[in-house]
LUMTORSE-764229 format. One record per atom (N, C-alpha, C): y, x, z; residue number from 1; atom name. Coordinates in steps of 0.05 Angstrom, whole numbers, plus 5000, padded with zeros to 4 digits. Each point is the difference from the previous one (the first is absolute). Layout:
# LUMTORSE-764229
      v      u      w   seq   atom
      Y      X      Z   NUM     CA
...
This chain:
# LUMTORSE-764229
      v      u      w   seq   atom
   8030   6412   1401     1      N
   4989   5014   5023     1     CA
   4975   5015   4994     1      C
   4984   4999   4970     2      N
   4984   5014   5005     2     CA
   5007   5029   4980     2      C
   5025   5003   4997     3      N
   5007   5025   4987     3     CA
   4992   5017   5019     3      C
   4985   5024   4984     4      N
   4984   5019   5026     4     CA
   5018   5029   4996     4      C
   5004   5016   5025     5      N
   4998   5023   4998     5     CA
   4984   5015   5010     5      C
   4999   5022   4983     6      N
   4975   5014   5006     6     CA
   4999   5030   4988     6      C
   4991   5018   5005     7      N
   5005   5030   4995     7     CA
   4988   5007   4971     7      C
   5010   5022   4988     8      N
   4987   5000   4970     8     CA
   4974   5008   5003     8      C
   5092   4315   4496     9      N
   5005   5006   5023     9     CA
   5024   4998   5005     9      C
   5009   5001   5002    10      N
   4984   4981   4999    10     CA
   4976   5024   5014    10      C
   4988   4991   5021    11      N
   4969   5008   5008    11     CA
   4985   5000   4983    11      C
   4996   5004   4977    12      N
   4982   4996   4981    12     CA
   4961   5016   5013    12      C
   4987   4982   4999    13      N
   4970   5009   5012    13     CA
   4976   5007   4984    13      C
   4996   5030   5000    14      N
   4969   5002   4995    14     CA
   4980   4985   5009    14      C
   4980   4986   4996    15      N
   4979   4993   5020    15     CA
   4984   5022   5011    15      C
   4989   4991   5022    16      N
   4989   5017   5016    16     CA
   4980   5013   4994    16      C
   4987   5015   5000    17      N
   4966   5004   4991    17     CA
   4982   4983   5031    17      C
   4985   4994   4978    18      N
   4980   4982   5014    18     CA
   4983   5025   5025    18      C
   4985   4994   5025    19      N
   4988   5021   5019    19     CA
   4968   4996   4980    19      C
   5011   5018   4985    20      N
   4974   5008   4995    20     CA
   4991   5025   5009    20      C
   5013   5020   5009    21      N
   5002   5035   5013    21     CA
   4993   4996   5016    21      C
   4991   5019   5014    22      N
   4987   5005   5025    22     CA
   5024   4995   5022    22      C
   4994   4989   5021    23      N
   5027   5002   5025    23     CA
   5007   5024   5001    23      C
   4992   5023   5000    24      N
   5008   5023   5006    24     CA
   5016   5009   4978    24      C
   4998   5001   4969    25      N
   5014   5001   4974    25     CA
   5030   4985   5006    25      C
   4998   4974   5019    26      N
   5033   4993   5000    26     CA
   5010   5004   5015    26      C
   4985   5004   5025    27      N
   5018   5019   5019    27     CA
   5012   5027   4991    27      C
   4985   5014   4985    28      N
   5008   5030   4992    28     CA
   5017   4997   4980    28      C
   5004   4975   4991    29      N
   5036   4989   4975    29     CA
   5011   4998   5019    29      C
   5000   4986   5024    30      N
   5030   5000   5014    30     CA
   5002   5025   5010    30      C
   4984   5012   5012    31      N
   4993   5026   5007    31     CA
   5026   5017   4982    31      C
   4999   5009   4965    32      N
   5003   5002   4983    32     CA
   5029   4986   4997    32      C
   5008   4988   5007    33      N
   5030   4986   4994    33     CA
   5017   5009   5025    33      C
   4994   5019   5023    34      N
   5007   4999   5014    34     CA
   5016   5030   5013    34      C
   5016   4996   5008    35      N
   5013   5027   4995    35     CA
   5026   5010   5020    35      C
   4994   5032   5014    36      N
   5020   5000   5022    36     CA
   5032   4997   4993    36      C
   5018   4998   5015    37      N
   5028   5005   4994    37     CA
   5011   5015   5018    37      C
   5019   5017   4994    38      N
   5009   5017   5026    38     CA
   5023   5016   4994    38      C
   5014   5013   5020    39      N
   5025   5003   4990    39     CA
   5004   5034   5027    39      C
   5008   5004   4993    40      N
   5010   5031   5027    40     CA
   5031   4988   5008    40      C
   4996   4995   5022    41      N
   5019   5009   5022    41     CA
   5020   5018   4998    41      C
   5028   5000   5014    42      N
   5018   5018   5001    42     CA
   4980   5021   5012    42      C
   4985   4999   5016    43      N
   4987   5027   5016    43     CA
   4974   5005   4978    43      C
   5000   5017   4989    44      N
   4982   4994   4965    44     CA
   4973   5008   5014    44      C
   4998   5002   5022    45      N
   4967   5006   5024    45     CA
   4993   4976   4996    45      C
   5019   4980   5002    46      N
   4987   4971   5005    46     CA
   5005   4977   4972    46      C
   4979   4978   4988    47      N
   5007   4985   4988    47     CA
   4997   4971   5007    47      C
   5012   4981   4987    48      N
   4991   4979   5005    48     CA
   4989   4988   4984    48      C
   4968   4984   5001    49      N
   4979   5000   4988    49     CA
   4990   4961   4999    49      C
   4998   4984   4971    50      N
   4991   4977   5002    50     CA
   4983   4994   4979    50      C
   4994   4970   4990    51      N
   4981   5002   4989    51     CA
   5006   4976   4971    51      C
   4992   5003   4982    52      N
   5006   4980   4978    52     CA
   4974   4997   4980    52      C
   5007   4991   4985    53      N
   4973   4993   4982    53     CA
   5015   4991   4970    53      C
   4984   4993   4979    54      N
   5008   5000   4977    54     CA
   4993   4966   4988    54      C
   5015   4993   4983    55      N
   5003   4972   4985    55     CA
   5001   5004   4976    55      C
   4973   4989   4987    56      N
   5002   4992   4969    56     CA
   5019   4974   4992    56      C
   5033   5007   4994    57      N
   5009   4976   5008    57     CA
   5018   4993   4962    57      C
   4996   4998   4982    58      N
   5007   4999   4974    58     CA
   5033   4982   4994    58      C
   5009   5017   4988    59      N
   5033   4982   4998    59     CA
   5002   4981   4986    59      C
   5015   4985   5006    60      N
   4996   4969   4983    60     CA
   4992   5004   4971    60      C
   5004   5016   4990    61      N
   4993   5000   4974    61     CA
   4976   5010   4988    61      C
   4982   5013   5026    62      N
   4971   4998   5000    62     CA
   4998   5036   5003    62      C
   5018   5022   4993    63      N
   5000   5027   5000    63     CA
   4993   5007   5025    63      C
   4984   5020   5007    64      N
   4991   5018   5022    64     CA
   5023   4993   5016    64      C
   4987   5000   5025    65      N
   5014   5017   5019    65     CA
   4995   5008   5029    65      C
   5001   5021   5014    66      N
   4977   5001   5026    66     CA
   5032   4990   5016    66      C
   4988   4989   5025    67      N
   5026   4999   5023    67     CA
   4974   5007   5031    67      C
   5022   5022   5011    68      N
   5000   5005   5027    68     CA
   5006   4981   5017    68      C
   4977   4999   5020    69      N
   5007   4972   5029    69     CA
   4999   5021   5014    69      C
   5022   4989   5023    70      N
   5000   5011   5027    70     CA
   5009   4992   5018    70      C
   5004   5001   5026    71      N
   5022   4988   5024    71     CA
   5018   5008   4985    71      C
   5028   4977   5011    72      N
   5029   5023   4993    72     CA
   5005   5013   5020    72      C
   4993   4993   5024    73      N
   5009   5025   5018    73     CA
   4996   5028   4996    73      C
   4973   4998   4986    74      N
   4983   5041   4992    74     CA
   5025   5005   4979    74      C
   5007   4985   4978    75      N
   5017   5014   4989    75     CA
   5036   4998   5008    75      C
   5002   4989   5012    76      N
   5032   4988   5013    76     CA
   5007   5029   5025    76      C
   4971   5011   5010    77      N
   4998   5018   5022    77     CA
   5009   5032   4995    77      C
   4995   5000   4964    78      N
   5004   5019   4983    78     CA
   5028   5000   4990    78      C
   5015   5026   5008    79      N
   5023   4997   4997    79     CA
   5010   5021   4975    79      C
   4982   5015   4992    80      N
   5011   5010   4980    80     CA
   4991   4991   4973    80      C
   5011   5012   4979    81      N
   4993   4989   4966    81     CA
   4977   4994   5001    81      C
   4975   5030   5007    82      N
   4978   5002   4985    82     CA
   4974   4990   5017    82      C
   4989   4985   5001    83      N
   4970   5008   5020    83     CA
   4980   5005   4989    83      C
   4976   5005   5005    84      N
   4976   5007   4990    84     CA
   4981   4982   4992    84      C
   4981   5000   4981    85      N
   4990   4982   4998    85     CA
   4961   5011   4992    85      C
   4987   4996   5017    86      N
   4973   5015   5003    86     CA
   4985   4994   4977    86      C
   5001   5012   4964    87      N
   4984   4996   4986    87     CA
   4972   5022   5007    87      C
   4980   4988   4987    88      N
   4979   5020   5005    88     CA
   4992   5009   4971    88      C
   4983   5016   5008    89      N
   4991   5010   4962    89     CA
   4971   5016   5005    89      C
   4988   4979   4984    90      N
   4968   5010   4994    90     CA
   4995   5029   4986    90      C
   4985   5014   5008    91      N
   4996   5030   4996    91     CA
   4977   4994   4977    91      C
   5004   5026   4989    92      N
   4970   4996   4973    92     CA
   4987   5000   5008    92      C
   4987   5021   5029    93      N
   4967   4995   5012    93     CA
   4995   4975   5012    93      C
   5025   4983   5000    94      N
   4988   4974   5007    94     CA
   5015   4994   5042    94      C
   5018   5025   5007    95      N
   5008   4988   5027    95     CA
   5026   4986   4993    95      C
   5018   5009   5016    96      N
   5024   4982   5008    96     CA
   5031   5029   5008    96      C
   5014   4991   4993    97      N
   5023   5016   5019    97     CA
   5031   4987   5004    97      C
   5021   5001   5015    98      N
   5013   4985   5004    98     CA
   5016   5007   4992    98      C
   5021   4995   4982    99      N
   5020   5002   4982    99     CA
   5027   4984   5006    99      C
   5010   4995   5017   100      N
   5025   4992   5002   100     CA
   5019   5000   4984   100      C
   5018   4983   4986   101      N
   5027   5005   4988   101     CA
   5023   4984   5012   101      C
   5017   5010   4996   102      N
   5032   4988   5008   102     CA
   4997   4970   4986   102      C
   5017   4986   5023   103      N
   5003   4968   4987   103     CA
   5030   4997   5008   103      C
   5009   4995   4979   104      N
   5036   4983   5001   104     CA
   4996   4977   5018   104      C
   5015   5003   5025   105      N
   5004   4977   5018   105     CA
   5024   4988   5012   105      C
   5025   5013   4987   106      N
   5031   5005   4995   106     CA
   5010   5004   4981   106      C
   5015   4980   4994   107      N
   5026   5007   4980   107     CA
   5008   5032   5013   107      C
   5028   5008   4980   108      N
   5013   5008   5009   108     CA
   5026   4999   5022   108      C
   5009   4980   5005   109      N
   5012   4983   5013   109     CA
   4985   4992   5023   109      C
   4980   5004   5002   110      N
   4979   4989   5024   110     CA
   4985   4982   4999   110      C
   5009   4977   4981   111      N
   4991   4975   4997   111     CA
   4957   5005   5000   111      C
   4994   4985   5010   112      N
   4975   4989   4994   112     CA
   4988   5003   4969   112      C
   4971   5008   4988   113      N
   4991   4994   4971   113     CA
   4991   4987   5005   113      C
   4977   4989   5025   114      N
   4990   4981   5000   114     CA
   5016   4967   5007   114      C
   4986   4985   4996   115      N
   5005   4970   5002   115     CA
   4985   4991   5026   115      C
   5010   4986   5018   116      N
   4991   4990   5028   116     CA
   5002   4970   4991   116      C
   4977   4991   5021   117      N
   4995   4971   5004   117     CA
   5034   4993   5015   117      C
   5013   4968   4994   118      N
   5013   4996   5019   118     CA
   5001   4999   5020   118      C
   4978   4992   5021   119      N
   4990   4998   5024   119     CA
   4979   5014   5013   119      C
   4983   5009   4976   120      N
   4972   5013   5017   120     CA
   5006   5021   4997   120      C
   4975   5020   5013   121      N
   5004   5032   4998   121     CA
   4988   5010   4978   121      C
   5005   4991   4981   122      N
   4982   5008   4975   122     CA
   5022   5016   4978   122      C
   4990   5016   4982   123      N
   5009   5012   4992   123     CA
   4991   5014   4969   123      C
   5006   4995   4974   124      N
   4988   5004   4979   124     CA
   5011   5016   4983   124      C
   4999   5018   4986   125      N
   5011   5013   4976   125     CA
   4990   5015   4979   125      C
   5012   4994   4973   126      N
   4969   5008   4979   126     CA
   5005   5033   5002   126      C
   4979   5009   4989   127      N
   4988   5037   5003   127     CA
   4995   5004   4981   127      C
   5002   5026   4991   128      N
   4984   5010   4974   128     CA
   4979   5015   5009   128      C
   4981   4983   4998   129      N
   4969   5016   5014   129     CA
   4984   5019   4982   129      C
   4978   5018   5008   130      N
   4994   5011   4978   130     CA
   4978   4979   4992   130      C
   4979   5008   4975   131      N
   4983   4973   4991   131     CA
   4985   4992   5012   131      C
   4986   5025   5016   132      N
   4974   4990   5012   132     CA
   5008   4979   5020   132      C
   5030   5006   5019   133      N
   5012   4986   5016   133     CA
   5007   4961   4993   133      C
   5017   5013   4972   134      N
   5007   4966   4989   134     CA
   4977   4983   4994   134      C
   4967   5019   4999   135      N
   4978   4983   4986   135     CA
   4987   4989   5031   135      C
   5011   5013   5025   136      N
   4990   4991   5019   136     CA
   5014   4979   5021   136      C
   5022   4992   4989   137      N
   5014   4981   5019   137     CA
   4990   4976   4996   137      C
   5001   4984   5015   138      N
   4987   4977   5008   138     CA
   5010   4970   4982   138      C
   4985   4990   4988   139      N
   5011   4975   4986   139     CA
   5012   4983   5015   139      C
   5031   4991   4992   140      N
   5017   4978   5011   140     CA
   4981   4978   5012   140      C
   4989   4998   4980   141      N
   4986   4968   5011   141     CA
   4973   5007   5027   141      C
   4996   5025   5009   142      N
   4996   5003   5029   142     CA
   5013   4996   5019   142      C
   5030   5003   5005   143      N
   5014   4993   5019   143     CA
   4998   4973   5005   143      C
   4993   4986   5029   144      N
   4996   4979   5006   144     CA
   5023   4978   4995   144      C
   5006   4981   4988   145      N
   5012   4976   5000   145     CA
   5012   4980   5029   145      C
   5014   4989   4998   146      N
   5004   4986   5027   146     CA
   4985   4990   5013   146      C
   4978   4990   4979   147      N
   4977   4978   5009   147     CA
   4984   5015   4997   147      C
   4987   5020   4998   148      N
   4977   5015   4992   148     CA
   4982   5002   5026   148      C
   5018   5008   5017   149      N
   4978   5002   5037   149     CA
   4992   4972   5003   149      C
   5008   4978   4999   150      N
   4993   4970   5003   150     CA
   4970   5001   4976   150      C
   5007   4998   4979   151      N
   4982   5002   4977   151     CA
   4969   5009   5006   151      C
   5015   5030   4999   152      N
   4965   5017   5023   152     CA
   4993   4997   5015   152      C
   5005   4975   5022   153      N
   5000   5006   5027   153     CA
   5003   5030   5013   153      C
   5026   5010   5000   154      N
   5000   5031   5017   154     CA
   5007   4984   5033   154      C
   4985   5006   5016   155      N
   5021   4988   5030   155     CA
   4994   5025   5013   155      C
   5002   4985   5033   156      N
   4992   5023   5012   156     CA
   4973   5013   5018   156      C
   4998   5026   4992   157      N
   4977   5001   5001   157     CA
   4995   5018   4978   157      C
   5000   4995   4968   158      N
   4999   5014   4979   158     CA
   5005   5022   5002   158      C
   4984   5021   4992   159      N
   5006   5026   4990   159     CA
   5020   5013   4973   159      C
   5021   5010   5005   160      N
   5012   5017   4975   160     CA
   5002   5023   5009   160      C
   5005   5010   4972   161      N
   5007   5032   5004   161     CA
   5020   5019   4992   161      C
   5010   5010   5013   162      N
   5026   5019   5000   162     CA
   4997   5028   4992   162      C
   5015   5008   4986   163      N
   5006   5027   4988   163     CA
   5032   5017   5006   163      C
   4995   5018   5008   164      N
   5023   5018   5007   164     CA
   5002   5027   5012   164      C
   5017   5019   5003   165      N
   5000   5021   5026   165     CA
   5012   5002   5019   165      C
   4977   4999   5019   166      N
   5011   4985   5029   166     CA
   5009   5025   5013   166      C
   5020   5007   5016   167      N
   5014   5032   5003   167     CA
   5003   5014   4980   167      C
   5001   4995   4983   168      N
   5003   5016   4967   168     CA
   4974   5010   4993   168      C
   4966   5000   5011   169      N
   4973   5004   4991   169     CA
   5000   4985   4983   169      C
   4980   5012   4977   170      N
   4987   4996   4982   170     CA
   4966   5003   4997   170      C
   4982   4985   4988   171      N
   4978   4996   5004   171     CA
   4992   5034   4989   171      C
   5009   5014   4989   172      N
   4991   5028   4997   172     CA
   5023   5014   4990   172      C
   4996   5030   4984   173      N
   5032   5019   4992   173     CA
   5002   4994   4974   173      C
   4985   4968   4982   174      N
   5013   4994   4966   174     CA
   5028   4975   5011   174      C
   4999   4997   5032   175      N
   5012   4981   5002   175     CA
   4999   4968   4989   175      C
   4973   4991   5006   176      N
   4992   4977   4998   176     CA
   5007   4983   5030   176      C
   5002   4977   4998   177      N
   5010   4980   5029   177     CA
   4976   5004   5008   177      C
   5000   4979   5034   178      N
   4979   5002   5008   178     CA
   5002   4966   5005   178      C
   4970   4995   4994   179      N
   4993   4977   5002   179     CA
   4994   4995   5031   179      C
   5021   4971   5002   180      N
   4989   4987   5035   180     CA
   4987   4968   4992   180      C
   5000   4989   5022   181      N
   4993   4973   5000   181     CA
   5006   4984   5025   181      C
   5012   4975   4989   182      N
   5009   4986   5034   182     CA
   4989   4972   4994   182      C
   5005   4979   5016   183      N
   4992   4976   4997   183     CA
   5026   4984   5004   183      C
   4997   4980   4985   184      N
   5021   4976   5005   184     CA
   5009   4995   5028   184      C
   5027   5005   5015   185      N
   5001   4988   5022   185     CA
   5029   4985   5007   185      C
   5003   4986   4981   186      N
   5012   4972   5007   186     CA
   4992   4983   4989   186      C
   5012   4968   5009   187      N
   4999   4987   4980   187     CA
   5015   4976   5010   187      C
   5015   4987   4981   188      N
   4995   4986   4974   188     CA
   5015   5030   4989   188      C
   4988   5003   4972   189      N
   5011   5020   4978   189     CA
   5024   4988   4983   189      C
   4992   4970   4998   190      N
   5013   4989   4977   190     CA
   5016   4974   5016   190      C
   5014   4991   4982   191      N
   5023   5001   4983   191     CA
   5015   5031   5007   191      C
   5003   5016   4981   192      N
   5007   5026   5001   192     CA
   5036   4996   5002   192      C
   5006   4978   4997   193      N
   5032   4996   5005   193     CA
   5015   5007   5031   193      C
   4973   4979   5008   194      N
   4997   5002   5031   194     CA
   4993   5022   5009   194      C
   4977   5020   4994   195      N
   4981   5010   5000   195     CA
   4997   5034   4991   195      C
   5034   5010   5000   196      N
   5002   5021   4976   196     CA
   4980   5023   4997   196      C
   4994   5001   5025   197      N
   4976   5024   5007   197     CA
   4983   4987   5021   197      C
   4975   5015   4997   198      N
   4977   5001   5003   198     CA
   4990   5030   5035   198      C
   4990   4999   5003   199      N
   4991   5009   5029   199     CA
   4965   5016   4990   199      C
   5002   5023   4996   200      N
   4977   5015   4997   200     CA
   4990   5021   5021   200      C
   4974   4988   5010   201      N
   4989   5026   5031   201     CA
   4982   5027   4991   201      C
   5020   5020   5002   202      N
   4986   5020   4993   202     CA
   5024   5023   5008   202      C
   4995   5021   5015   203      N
   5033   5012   5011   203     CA
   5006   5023   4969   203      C
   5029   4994   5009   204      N
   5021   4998   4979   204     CA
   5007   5033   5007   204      C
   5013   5011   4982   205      N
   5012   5031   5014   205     CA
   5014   5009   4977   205      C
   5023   5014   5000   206      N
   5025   5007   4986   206     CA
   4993   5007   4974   206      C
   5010   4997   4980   207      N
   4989   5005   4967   207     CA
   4976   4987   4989   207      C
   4995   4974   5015   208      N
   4984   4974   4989   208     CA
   5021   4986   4981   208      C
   5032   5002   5020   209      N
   5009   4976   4987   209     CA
   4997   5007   4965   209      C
   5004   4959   4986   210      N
   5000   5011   4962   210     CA
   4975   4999   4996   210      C
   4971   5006   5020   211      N
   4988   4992   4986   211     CA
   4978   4970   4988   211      C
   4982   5005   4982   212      N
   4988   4970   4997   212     CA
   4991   4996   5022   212      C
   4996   4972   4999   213      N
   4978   4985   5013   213     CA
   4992   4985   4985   213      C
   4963   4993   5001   214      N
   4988   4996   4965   214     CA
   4977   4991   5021   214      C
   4979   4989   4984   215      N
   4977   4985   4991   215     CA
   4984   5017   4980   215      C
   4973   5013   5010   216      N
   4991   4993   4979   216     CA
   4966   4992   5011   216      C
   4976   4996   4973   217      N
   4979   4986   5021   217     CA
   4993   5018   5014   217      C
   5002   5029   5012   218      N
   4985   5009   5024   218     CA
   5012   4991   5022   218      C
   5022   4993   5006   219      N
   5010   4980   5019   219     CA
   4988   4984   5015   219      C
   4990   4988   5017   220      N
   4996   4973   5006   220     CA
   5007   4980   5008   220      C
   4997   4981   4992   221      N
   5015   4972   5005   221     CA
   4976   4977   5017   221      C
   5014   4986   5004   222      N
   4976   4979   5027   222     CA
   4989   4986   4982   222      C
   4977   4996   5003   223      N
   4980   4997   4986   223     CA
   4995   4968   4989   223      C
   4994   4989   4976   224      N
   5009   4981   4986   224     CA
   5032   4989   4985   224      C
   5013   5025   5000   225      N
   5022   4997   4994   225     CA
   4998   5013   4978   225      C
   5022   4985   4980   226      N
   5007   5013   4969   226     CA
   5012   5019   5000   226      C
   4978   5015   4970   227      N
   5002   5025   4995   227     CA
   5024   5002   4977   227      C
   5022   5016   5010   228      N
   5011   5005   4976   228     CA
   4988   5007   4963   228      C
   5020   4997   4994   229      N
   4991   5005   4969   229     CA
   5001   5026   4995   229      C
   5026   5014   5012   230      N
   5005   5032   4998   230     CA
   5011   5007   5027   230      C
   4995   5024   5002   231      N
   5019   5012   5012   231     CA
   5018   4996   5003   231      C
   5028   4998   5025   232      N
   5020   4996   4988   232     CA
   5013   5018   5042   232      C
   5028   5001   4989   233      N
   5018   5011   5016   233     CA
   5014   4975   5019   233      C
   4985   5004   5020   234      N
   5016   4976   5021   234     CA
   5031   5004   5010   234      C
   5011   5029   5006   235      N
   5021   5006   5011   235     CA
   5004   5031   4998   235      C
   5033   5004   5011   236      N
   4994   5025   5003   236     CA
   5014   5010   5027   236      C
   4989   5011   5014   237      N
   5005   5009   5029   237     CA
   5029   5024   5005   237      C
   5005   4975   5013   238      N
   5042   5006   5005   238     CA
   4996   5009   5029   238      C
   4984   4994   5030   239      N
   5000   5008   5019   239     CA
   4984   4992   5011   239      C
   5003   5015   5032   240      N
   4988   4985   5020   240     CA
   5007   4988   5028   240      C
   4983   4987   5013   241      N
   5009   4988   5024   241     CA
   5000   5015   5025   241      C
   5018   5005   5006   242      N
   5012   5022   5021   242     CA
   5018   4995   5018   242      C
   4994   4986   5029   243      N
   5023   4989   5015   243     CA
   5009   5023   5018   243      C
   5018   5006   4992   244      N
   5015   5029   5016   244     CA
   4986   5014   4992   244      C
   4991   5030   5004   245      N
   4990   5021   4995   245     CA
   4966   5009   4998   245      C
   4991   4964   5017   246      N
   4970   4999   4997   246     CA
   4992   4985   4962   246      C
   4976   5013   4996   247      N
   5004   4993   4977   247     CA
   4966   4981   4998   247      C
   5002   4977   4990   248      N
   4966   4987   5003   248     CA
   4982   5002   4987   248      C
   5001   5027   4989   249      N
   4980   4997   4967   249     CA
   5001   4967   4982   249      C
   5026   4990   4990   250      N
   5006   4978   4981   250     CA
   5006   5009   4982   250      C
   4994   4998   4975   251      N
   5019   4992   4980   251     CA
   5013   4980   4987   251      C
   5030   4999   4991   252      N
   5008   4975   4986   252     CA
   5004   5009   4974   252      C
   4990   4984   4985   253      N
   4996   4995   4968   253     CA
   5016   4978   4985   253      C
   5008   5015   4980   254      N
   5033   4973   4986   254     CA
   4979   4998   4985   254      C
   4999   4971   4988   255      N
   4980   4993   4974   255     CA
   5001   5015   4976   255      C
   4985   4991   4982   256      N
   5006   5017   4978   256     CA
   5020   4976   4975   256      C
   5005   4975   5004   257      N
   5020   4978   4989   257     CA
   5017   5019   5005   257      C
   5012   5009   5021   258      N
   5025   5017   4998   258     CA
   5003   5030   4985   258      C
   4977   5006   4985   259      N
   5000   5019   4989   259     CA
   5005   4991   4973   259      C
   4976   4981   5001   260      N
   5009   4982   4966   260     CA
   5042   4999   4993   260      C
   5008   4985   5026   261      N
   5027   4994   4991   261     CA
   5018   5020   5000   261      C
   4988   5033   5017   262      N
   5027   5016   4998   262     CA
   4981   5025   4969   262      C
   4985   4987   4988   263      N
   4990   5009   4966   263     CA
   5022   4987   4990   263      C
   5010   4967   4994   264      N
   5003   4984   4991   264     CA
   5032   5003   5003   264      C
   5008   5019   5022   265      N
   5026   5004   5005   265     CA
   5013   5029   4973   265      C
   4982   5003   4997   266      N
   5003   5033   4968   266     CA
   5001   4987   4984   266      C
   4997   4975   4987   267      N
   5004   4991   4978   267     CA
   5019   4970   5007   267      C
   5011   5005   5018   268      N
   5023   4980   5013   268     CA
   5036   5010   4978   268      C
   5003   4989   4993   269      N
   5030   5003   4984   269     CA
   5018   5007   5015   269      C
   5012   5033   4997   270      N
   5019   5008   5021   270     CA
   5020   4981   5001   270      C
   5017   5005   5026   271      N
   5021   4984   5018   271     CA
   5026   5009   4978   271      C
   5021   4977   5003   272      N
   5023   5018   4989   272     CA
   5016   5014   5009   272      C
């Protein structure tokens, strides 16, 4: 639902880097891993527009490899081969400009490239990024763990922050996301079995879905509670809470354990 239209390892783990950077330095990496998706419409006036981000996620045998997260709905909503995928590219005087290339999102046959969670709305598939892109995706071992919100104490109340384009906007014309922020509003979070998603207050609007929801220390958390070690990616935002056509400024957030397992599903031994 938030496809927009709009007018033109084995998991094998790096460790994290320790917060030694400034809060603002890791915000501007996820910042940096983060990237539109979009596709044109039969009516080529209009496209439909979502949001994904990038995974330092290495194949069992330890070789590179970046992988794309996203809802599967943003790409399931895309019906033809190719969609877009928002690289940017640093200029010599030092600005920005937005560079788009085609992304394979179809066989020929129709079939899917990417790989979907069995159950959640998540959605992964590896890319050939350019370098600056592959040097900026986010280390595996950021994505939160089952137990990781228990660990930190995240409840509710806590501050995270979201990246995406909400109506297909971008924070300027190099096509950078735009950074929001909501607070925890459910709880219990965990047992995530029980628990698959998460409840974030901050209003939601079409071409959010796909993207992170993350931690980092400019955040704030209630006070005397443990500080993470790193940064890390709590979920990634599949929708919102909308009873009939009124919509409540919610968002719902799938963890990021389910991102871990549909990584873990690319190096799964095909079916016969």
């Amino acid at each position: 639902m938030f496809d927009l239209q709009i007018p033109p390892e084995s998991l094998q783990e790096t460790p994290p880097p320790a917060l030694t950077a400034p809060a603002w330095d890791l915000t501007v990496g996820l910042i940096a891993a983060t990237v539109q998706l979009d596709q044109r419409n039969a009516d080529p006036s209009t496209r439909r527009v979502g949001t994904g981000f990038l995974i330092d996620a290495p194949r069992p045998d330890g070789t590179p490899r970046t992988v794309l997260v996203t809802a599967q709905h943003v790409l399931n909503g895309m019906a033809s081969p190719d969609a877009r995928i928002g690289w940017r590219v640093q200029m010599p005087e030092g600005g920005w400009k937005f560079a788009p290339e085609p992304l394979r999102i179809r066989r020929e046959n129709g079939d899917p490239v990417w790989t979907r969670h069995p159950v959640r709305d998540i959605a992964v598939m590896e890319v050939s990024a350019p370098p600056v892109f592959a040097r900026a995706a986010i280390p595996l071992g950021w994505l939160a763990e089952a137990e990781a919100l228990d660990a930190w104490q995240v409840g509710p109340g806590d501050e995270l922050f979201t990246l995406g384009y909400p109506r297909g906007y971008s924070s300027n014309t190099a096509g950078f996301p735009i950074l929001r922020v909501g607070r925890v509003a459910s709880w219990p979070l965990t047992p995530i079995e029980s628990f698959p998603v998460f409840l974030l207050d901050f209003p939601v609007f079409p071409g959010n879905s796909g993207g992170p929801v993350f931690w980092t220390p400019a955040a704030r958390k209630a006070p005397g509670a443990i500080q993470p070690e790193h940064p890390f990616i709590a979920g990634v935002l599949v929708s919102e809470v909308r009873p009939g056509d009124e919509p409540l400024g919610i968002g719902i957030v799938a963890h990021a354990a389910y991102v871990r397992e549909t990584i873990a599903l690319l190096d799964a031994p095909a079916g016969p």
